[in-house]
N, CA, C and O atoms as CSV, one atom per row, in Angstrom:
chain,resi,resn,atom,element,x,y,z
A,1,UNK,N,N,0.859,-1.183,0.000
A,1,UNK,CA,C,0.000,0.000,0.000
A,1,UNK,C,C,0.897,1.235,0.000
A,1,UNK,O,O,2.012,1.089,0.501
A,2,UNK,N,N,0.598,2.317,-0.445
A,2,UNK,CA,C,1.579,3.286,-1.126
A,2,UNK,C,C,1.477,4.404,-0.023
A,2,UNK,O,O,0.911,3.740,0.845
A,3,UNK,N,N,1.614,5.440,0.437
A,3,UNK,CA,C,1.806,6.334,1.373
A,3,UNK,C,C,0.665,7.175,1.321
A,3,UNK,O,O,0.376,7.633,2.427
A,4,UNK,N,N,0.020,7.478,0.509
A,4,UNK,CA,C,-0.814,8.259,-0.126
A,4,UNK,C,C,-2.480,7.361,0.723
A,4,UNK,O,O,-3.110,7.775,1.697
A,5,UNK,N,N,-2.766,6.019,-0.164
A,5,UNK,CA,C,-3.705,4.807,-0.022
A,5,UNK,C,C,-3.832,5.064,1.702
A,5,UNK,O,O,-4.842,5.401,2.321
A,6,UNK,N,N,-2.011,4.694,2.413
A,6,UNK,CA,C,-2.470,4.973,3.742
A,6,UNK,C,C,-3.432,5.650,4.657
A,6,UNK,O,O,-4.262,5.336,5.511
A,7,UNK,N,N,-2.751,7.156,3.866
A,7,UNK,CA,C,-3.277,8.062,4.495
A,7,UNK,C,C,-4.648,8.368,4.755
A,7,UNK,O,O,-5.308,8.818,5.692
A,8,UNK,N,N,-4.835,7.971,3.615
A,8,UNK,CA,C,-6.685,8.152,3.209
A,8,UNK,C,C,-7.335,6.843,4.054
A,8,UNK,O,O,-8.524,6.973,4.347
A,9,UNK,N,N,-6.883,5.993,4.341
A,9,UNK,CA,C,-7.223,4.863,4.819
A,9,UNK,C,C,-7.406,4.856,6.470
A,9,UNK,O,O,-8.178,4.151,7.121
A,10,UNK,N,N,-6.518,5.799,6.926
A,10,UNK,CA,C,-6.154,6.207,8.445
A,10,UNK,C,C,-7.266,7.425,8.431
A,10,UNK,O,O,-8.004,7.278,9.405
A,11,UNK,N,N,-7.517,8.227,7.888
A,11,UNK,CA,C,-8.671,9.170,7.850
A,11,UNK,C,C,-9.671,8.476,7.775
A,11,UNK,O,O,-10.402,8.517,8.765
A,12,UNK,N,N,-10.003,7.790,6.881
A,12,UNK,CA,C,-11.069,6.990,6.821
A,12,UNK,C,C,-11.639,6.009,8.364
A,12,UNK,O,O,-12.829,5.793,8.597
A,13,UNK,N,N,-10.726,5.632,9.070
A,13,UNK,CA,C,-11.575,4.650,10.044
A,13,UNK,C,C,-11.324,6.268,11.546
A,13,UNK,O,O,-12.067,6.451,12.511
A,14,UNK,N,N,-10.222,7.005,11.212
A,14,UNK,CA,C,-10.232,8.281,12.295
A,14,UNK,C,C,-11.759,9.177,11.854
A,14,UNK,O,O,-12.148,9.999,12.684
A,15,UNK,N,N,-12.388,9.040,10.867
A,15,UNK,CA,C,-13.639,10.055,10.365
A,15,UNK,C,C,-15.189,9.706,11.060
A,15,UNK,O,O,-16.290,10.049,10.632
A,16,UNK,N,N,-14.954,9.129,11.936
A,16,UNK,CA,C,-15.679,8.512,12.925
A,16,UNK,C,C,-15.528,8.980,14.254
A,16,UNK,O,O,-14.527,8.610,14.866
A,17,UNK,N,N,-16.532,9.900,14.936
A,17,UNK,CA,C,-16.496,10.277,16.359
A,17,UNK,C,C,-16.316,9.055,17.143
A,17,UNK,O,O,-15.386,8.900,17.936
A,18,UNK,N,N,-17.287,8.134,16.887
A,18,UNK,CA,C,-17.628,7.000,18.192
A,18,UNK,C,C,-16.266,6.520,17.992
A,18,UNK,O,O,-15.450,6.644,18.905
A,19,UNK,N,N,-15.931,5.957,16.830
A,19,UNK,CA,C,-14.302,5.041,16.871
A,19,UNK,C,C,-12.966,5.921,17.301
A,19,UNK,O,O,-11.876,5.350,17.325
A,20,UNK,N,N,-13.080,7.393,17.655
A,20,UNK,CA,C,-12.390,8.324,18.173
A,20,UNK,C,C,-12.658,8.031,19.808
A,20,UNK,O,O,-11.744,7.907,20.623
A,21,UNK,N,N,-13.373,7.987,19.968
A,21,UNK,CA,C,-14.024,8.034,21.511
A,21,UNK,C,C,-13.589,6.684,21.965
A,21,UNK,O,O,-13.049,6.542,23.062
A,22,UNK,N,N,-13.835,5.558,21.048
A,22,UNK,CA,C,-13.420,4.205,21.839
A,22,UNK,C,C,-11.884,4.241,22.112
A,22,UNK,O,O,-11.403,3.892,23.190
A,23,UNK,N,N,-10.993,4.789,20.826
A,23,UNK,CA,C,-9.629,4.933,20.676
A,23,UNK,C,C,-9.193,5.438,22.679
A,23,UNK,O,O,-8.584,4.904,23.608
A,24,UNK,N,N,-9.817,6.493,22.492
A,24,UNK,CA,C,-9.364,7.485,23.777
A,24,UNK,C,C,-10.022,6.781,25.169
A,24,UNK,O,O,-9.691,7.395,26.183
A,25,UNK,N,N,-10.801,5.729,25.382
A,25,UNK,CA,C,-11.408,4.803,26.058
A,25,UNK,C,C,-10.228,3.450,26.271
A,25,UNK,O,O,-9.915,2.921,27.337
A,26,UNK,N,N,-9.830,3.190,25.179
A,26,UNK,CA,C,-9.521,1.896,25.486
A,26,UNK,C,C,-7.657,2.385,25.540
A,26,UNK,O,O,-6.746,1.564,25.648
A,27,UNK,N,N,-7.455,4.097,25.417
A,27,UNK,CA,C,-6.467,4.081,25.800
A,27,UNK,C,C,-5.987,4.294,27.237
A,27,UNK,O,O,-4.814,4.568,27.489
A,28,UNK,N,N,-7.206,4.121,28.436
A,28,UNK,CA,C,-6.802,4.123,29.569
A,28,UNK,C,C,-6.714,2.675,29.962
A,28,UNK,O,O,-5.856,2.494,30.826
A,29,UNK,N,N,-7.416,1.481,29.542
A,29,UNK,CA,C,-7.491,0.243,29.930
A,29,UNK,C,C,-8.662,-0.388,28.538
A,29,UNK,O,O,-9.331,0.139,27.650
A,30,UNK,N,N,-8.411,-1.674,28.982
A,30,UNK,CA,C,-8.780,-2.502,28.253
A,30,UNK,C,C,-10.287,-2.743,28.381
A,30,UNK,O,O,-10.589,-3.097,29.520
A,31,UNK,N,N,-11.582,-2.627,27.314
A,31,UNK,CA,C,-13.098,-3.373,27.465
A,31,UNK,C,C,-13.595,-3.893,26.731
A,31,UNK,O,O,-13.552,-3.707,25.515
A,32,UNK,N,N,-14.482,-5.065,27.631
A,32,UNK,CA,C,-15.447,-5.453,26.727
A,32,UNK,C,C,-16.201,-4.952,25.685
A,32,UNK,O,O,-16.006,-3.740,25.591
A,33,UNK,N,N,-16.936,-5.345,24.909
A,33,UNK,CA,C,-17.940,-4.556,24.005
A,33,UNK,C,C,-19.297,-4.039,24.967
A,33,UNK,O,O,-20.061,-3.113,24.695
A,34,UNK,N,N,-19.330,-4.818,26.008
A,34,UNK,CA,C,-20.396,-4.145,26.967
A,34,UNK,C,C,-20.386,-2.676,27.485
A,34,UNK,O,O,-21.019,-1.629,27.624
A,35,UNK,N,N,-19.081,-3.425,27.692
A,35,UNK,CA,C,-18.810,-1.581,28.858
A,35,UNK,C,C,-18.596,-0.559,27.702
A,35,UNK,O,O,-18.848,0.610,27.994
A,36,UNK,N,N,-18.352,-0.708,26.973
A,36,UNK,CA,C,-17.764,0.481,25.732
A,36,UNK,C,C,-18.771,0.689,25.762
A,36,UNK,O,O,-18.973,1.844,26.135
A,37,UNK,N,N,-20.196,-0.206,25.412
A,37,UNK,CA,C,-21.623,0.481,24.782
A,37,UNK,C,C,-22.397,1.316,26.053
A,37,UNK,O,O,-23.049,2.357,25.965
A,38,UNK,N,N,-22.138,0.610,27.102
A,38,UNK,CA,C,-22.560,1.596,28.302
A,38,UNK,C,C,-22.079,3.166,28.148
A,38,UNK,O,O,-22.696,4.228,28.066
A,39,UNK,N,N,-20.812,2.838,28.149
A,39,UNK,CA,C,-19.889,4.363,28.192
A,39,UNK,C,C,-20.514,5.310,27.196
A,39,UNK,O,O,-20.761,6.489,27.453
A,40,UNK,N,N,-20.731,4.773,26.153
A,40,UNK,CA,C,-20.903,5.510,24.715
A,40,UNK,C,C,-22.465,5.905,24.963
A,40,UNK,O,O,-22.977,7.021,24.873
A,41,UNK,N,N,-23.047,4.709,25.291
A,41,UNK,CA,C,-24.491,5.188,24.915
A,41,UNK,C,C,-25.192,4.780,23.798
A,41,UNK,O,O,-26.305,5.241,23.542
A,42,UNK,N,N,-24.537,3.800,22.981
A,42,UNK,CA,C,-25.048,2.789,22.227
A,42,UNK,C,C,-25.104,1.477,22.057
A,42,UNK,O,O,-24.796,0.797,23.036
A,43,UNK,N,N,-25.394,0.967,21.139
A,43,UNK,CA,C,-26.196,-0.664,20.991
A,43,UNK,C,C,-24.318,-1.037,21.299
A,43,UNK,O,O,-23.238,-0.474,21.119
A,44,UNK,N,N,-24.887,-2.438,21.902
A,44,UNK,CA,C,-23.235,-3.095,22.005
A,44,UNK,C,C,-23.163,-3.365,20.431
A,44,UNK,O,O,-22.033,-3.254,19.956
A,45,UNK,N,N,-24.439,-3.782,19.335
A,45,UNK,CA,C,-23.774,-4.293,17.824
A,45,UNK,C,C,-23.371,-3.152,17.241
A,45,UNK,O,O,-22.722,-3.313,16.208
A,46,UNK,N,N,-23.580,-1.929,17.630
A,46,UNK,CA,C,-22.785,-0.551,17.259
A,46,UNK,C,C,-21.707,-1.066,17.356
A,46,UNK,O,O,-21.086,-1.407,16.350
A,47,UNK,N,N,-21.136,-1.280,18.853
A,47,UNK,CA,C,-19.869,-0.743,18.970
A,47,UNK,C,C,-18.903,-2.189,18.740
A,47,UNK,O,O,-17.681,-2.335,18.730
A,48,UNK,N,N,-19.973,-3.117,18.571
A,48,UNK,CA,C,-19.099,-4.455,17.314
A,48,UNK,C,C,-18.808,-4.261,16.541
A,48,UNK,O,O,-17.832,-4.919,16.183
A,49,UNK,N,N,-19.330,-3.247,15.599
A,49,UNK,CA,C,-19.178,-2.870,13.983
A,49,UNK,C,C,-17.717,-1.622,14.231
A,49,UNK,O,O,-16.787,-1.463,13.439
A,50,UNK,N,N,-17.866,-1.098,15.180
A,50,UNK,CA,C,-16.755,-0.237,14.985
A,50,UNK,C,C,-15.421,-0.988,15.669
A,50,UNK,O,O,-14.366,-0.429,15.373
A,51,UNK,N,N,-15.308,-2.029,16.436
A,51,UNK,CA,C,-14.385,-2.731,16.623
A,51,UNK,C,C,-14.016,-3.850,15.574
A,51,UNK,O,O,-12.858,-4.268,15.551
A,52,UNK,N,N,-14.967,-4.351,14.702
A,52,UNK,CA,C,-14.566,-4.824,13.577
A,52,UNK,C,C,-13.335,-3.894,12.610
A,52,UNK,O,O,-12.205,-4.257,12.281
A,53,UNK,N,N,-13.962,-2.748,12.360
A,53,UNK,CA,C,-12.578,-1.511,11.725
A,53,UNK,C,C,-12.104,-0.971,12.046
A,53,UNK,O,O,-11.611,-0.113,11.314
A,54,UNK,N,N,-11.825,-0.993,13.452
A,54,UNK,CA,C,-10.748,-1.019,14.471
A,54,UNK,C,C,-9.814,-1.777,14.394
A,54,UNK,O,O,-8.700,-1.449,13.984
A,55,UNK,N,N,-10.207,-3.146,14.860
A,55,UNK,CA,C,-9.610,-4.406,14.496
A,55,UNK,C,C,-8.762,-5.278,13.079
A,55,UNK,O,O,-7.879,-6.134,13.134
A,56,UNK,N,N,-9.412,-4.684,11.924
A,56,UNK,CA,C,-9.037,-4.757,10.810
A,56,UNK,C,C,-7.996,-3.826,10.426
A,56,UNK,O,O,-7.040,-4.151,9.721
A,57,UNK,N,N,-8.227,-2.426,10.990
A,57,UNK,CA,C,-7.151,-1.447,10.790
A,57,UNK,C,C,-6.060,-1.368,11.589
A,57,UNK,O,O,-5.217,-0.471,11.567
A,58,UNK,N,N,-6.106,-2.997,12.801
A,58,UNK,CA,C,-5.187,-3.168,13.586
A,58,UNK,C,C,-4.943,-2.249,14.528
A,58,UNK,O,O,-3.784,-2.009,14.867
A,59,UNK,N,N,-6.045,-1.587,15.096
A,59,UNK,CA,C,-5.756,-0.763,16.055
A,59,UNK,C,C,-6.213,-1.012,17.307
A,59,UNK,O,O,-6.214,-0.263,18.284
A,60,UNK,N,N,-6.730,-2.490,17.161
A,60,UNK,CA,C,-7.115,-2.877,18.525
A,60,UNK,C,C,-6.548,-4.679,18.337
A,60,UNK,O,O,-6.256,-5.511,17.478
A,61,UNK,N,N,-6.658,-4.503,19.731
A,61,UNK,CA,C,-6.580,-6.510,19.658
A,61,UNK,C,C,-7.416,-7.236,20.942
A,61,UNK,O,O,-7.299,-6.977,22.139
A,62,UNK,N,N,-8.215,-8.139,20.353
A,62,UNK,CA,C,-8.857,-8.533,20.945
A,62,UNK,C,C,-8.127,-9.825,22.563
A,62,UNK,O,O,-6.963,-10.224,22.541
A,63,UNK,N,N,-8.740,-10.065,23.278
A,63,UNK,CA,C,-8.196,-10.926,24.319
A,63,UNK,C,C,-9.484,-11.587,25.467
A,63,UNK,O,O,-10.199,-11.185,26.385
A,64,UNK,N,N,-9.180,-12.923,24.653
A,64,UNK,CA,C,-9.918,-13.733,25.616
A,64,UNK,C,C,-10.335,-13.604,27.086
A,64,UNK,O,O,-9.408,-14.068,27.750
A,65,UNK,N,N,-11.651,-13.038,28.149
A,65,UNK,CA,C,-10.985,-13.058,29.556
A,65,UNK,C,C,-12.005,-13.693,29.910
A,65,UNK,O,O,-13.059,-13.114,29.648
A,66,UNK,N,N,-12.138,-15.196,30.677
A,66,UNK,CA,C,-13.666,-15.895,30.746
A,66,UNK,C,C,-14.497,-16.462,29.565
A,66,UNK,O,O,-14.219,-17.450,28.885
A,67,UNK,N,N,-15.584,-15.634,29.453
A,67,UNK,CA,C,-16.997,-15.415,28.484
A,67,UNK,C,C,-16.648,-14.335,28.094
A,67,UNK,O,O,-17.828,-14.137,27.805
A,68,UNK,N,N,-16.191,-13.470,27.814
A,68,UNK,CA,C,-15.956,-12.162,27.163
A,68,UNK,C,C,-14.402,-11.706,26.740
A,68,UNK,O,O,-13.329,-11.775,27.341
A,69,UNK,N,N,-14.859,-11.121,25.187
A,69,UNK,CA,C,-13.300,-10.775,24.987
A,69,UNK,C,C,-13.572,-9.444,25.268
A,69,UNK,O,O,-14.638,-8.830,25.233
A,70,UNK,N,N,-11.961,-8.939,25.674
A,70,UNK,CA,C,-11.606,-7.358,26.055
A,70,UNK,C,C,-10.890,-6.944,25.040
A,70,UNK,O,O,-9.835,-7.418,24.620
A,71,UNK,N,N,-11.522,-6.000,24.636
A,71,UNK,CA,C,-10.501,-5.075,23.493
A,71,UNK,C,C,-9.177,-4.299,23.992
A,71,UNK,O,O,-9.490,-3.277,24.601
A,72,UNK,N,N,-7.594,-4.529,23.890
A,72,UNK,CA,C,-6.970,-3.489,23.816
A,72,UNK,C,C,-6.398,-2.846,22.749
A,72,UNK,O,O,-6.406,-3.357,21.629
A,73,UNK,N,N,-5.703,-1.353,23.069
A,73,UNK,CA,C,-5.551,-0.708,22.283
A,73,UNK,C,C,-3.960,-1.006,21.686
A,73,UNK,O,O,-2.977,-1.021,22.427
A,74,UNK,N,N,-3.910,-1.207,20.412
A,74,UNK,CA,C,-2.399,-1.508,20.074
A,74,UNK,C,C,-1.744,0.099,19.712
A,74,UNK,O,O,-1.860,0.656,18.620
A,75,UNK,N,N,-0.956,0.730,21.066
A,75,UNK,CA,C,-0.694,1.919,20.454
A,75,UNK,C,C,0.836,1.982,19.803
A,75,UNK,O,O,1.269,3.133,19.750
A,76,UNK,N,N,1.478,1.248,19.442
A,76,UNK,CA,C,2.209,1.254,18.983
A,76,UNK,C,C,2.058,1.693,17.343
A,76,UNK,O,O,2.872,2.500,16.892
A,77,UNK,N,N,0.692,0.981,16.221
A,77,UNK,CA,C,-0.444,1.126,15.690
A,77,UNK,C,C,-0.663,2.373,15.755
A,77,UNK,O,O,-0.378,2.933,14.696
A,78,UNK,N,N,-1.057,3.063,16.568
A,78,UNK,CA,C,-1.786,4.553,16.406
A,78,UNK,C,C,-0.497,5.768,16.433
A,78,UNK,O,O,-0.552,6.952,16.103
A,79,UNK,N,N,0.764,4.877,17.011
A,79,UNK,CA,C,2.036,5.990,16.834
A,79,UNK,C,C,2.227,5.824,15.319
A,79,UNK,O,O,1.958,6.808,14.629
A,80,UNK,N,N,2.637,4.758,14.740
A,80,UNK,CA,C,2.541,4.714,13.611
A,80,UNK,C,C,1.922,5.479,12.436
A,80,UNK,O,O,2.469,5.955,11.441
A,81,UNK,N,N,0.665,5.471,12.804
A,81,UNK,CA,C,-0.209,6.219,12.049
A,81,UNK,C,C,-0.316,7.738,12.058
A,81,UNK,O,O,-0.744,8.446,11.147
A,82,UNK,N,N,0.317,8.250,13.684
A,82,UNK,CA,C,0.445,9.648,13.496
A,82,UNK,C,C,1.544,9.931,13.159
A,82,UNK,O,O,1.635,11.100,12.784
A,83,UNK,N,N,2.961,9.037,13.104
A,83,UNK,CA,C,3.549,9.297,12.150
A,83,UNK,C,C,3.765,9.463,10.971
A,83,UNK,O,O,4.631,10.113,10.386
A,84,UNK,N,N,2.875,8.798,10.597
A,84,UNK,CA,C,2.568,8.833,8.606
A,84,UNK,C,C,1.955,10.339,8.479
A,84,UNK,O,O,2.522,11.075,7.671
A,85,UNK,N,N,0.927,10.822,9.154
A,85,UNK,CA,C,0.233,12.257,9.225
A,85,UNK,C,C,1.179,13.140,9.360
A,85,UNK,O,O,1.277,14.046,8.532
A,86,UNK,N,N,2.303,13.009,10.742
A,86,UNK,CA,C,2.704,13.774,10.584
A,86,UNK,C,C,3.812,14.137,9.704
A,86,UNK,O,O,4.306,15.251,9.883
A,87,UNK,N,N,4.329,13.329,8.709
A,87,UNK,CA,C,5.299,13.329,7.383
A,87,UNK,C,C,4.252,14.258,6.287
A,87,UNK,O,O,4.543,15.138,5.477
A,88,UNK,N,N,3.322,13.824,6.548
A,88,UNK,CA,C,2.282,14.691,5.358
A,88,UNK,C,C,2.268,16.095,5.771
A,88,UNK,O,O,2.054,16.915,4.878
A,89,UNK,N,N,2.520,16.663,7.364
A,89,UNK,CA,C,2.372,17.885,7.421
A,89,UNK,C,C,3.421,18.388,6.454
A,89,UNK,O,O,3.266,19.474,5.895
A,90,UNK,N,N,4.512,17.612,6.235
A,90,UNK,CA,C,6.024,18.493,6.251
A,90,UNK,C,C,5.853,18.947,4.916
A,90,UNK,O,O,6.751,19.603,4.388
A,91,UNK,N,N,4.729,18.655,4.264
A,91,UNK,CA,C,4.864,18.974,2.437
A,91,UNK,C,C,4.517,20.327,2.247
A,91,UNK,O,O,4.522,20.813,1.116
């Protein structure tokens, strides 16, 4: 994928309030899809669908605990990505 594809691709799943809000959620600790939907204020299959392109865009990882998986945040992933942004400022 070319630098450009990225970029638009990292805007694309950041162009989302709620998946902004989980980002900044799951960067204090790790949750279920329950507690996220409590927090948020929507359907838990909301906030499945936005951990699906979360997850796909590798910005989360899921983890077995019991009956429930906990989402954490891979920020290593989101440094990444504001590094690519911030190379685009420099143009």
């Amino acid at each position: 994928m070319d630098k450009d594809h990225k970029i638009a691709e990292i805007n694309k799943v950041l162009s989302v309030n709620t998946r902004v809000k989980i980002i900044r959620l799951l960067s204090e600790k790790a949750f279920c899809v329950g507690a996220l939907s409590a927090r948020l204020g929507i359907t838990p299959g909301a906030v499945s669908q936005h951990m699906r392109i979360l997850k796909s865009a590798g910005l989360v990882v899921p983890e077995k605990k019991g009956y429930y998986v906990h989402y954490r945040l891979e920020k290593q992933a989101l440094r990444n990505w504001a590094q690519e942004i911030n190379e685009l400022s420099k143009i």
